[in-house]
C-alpha positions in Angstrom: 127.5 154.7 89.3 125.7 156.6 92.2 126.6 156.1 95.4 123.3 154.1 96.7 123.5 151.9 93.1 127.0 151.2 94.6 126.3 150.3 98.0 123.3 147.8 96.8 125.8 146.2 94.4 128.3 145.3 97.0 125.7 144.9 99.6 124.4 142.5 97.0 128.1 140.6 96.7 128.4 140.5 100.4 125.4 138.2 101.0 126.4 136.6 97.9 129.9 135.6 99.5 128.1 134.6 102.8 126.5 132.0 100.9 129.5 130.7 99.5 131.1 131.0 102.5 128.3 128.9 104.2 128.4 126.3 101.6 124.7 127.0 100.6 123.3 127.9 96.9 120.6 130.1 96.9 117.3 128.3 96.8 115.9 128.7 93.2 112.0 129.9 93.0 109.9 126.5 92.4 107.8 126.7 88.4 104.0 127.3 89.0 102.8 125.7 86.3 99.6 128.2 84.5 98.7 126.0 81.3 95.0 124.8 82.2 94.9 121.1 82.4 91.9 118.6 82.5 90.3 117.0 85.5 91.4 113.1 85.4 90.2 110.2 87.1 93.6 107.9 87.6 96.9 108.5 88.1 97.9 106.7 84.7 96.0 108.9 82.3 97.2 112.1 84.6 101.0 111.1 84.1 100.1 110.8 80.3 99.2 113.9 79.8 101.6 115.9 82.1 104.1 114.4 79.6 102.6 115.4 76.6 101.6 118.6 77.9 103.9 120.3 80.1 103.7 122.7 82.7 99.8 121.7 82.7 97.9 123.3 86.1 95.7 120.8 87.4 92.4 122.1 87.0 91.2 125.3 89.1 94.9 126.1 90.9 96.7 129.1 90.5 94.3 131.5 90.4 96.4 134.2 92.4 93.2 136.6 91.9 91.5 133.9 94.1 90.3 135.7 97.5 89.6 132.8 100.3 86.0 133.5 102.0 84.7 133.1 106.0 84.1 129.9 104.9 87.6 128.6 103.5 90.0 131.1 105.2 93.2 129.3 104.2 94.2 128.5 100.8 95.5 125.3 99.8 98.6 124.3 98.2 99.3 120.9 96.5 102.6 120.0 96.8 103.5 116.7 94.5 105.5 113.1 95.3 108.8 111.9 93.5 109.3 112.6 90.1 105.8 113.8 89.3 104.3 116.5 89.0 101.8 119.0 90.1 99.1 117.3 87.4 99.9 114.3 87.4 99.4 114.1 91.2 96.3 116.7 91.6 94.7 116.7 88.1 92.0 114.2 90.5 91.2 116.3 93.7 92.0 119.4 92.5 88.8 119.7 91.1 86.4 118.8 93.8 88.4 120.9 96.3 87.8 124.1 93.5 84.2 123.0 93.6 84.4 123.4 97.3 85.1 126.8 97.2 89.3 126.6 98.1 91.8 128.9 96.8 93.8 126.1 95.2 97.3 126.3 94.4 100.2 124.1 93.2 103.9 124.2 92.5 106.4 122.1 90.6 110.1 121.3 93.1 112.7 119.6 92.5 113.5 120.0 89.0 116.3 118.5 87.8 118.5 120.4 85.6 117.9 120.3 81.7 115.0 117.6 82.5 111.1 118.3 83.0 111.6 115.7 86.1 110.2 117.2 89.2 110.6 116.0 92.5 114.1 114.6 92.0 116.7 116.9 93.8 117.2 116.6 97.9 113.8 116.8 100.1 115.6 120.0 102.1 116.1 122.1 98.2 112.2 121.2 97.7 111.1 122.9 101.2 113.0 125.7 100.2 111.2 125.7 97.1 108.0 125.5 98.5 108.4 128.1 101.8 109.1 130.7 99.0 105.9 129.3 97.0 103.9 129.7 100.7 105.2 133.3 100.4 103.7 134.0 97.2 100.0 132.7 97.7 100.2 134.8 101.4 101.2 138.0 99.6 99.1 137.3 97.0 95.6 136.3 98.7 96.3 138.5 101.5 95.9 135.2 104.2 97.6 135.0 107.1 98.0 130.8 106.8 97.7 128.1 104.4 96.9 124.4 104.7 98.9 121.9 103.0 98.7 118.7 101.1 101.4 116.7 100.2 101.5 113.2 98.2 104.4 110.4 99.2 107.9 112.6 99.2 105.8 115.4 99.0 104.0 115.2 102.2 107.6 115.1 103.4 108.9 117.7 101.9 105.8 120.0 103.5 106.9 118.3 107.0 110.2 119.4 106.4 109.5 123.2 105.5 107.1 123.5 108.9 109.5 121.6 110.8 112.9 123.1 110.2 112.3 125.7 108.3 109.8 128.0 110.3 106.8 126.9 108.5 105.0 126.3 111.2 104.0 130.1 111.4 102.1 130.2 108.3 100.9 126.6 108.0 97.2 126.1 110.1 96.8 122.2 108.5 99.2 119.5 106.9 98.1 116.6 105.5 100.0 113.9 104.0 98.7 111.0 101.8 100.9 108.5 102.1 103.7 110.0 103.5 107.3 108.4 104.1 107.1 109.6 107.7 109.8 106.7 108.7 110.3 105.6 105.2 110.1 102.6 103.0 112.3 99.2 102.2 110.5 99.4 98.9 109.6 95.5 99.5 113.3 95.4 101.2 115.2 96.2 98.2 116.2 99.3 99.3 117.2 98.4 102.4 119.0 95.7 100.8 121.0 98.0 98.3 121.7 100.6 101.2 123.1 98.0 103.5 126.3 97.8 101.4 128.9 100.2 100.5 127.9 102.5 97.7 124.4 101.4 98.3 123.2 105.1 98.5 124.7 106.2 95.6 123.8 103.9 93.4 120.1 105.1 94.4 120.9 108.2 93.9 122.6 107.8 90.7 119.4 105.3 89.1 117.1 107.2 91.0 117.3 110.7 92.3 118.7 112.2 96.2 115.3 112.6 97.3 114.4 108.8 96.6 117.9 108.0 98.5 116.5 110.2 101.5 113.0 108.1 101.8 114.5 104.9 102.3 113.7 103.5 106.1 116.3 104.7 108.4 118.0 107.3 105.7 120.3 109.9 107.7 117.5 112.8 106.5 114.4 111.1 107.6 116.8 110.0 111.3 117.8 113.9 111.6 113.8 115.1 110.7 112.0 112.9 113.1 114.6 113.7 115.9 113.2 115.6 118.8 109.8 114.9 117.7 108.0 114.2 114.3 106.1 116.8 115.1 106.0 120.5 116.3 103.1 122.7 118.1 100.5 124.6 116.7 99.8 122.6 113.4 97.1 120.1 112.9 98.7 116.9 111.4 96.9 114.3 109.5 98.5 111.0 107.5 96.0 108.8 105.6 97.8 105.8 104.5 96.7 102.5 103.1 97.5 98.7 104.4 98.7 98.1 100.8 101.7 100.9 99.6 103.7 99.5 97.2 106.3 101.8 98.7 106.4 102.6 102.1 106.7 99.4 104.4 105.8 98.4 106.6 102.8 100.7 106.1 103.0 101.4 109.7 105.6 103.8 108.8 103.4 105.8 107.1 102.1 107.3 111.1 103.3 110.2 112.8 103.9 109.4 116.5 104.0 112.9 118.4 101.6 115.4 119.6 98.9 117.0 117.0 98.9 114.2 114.7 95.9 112.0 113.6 96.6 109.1 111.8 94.2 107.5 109.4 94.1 104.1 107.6 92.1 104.1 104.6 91.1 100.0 105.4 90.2 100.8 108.6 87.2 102.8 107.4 86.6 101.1 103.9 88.0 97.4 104.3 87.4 96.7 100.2 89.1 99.7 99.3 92.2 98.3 98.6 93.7 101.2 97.2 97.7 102.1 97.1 100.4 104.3 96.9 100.0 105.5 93.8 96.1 105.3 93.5 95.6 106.8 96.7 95.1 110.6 95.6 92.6 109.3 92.8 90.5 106.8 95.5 87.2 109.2 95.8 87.0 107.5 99.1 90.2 109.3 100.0 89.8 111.7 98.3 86.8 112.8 100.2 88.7 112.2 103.7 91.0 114.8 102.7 87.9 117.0 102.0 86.5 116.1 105.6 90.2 116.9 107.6 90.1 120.4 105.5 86.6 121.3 106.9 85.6 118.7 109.7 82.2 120.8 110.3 80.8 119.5 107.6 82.3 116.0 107.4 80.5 113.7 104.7 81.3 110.2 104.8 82.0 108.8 101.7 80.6 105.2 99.8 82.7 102.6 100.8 83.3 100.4 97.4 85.1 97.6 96.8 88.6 98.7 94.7 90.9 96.0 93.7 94.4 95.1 94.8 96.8 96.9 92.1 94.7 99.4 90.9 95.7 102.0 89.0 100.0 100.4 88.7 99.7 99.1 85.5 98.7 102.3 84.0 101.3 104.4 85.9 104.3 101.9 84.8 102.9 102.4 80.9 102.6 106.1 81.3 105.8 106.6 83.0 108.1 104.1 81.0 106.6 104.7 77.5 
């Protein structure tokens, strides 16, 4: 063995042993999923076929020969909610914001081991996940800054990785739709089940870490909103709906610091009764994400009537069965 291949080695075991020391595991790169996927129209029918397709792209993302223009300087990256995936969540918008002109990308975090269940390991192992993703598109696109999008734990997730983990230096825009900024009861059940001993774990345990960490008040969400739920030098916008089946009060959806704007879905549509799960398939909100990406040409969108519930039964099928 030469004497450079030698040095490298045990440079290599050094770091290795820092980590140990440290108590930290290396972060593991997050899948980019490649298999072309089609566009969808509800959540349901997008969890369907993630399941019986896997590793599906939703349509027009990863593209790393994709070159953003004058127009679209940052690309975009998708970043999915609790165990779901990049299609199941984007397979709707993905396509109009192709058709847009965006460089669209989209990873899978979170995986848990020996599973194709995403989202589902701690919130902080997911930011790792996706700052080394945000390194990728940057080399590969040759941008100096990306914008963001993140669905329920993953807008979270996204806050995390500009918040703590020096994203803020590469991130220009987040938005989250239907973020856990403060967290959920989950209709008080979870509140409920983490006001006893063992209440946590058992969340964990039927459920996954990450869940544990979105419930209202959850030691992760307390330490990532401290200081500030914010920091400079990134535009922040929520758009959340008066009826999440998750995150109540609904209020908690809202960031309360500098740089945010907060948007409720009913306080522009008052018939779109869309949800949690619905709300990245609602074209109404769909087109208000379009509209914070590129506010110089905002369009405002039809205003329809969309019933209470839509979209649940056909994610509890898809997801169960």
């Amino acid at each position: 063995m030469s004497k450079a291949r030698h040095g490298s080695r045990l440079a290599l075991l050094a770091a290795v042993a820092c980590v140990c020391a440290l108590g930290v595991a290396p972060a593991r790169a997050a899948e980019v999923p490649t298999l072309p996927g089609p566009a969808q129209s509800d959540a349901g029918a997008a969890i369907s076929y993630a399941k019986q397709h896997p590793h599906s792209a939703p349509p027009g993302t990863n593209d790393f020969s994709c070159r953003p223009g004058p127009a679209h300087p940052h690309p975009v990256i998708l970043v999915h909610g609790s165990d779901g995936s990049a299609y199941a969540n984007w397979a709707g918008l993905s396509p109009k914001l192709k058709s847009a002109g965006y460089c669209l990308f989209a990873l899978n975090y979170g995986q848990r081991p020996g599973t194709e269940h995403y989202g589902m390991e701690t919130m902080a192992e997911g930011a790792h996940e996706l700052d080394g993703f945000v390194a990728q598109v940057l080399s590969a696109t040759g941008a100096s800054t990306v914008d963001v999008i993140g669905h329920s734990q993953g807008a979270t997730v996204a806050r995390y990785y500009i918040n703590r983990l020096g994203g803020a230096a590469h991130v220009s825009r987040w938005i989250g739709l239907a973020s856990p900024t403060y967290g959920g009861t989950f209709f008080g059940i979870a509140t409920a089940v983490t006001s006893v001993p063992g209440g946590s774990e058992l969340i964990e345990r039927f459920g996954s870490e990450a869940l544990a960490e979105q419930v209202q008040g959850s030691p992760f969400l307390t330490a990532l909103n401290a200081g500030g739920d914010t920091v400079p030098g990134v535009e922040y916008t929520t758009i959340g709906t008066r009826y999440d089946e998750v995150i109540q009060p609904y209020t908690n959806v809202a960031l309360h610091d500098p740089g945010a704007t907060n948007i409720l879905v009913q306080d522009l549509c008052p018939i779109d009764q869309t949800g949690h799960f619905n709300l990245p398939y609602d074209p109404f909100s769909q087109q208000l994400v379009l509209n914070t990406l590129d506010p110089e040409h905002t369009i405002v969108p039809p205003c329809r009537f969309v019933p209470l519930g839509t979209g649940i039964a056909g994610v509890i099928i898809a997801s169960n069965f």
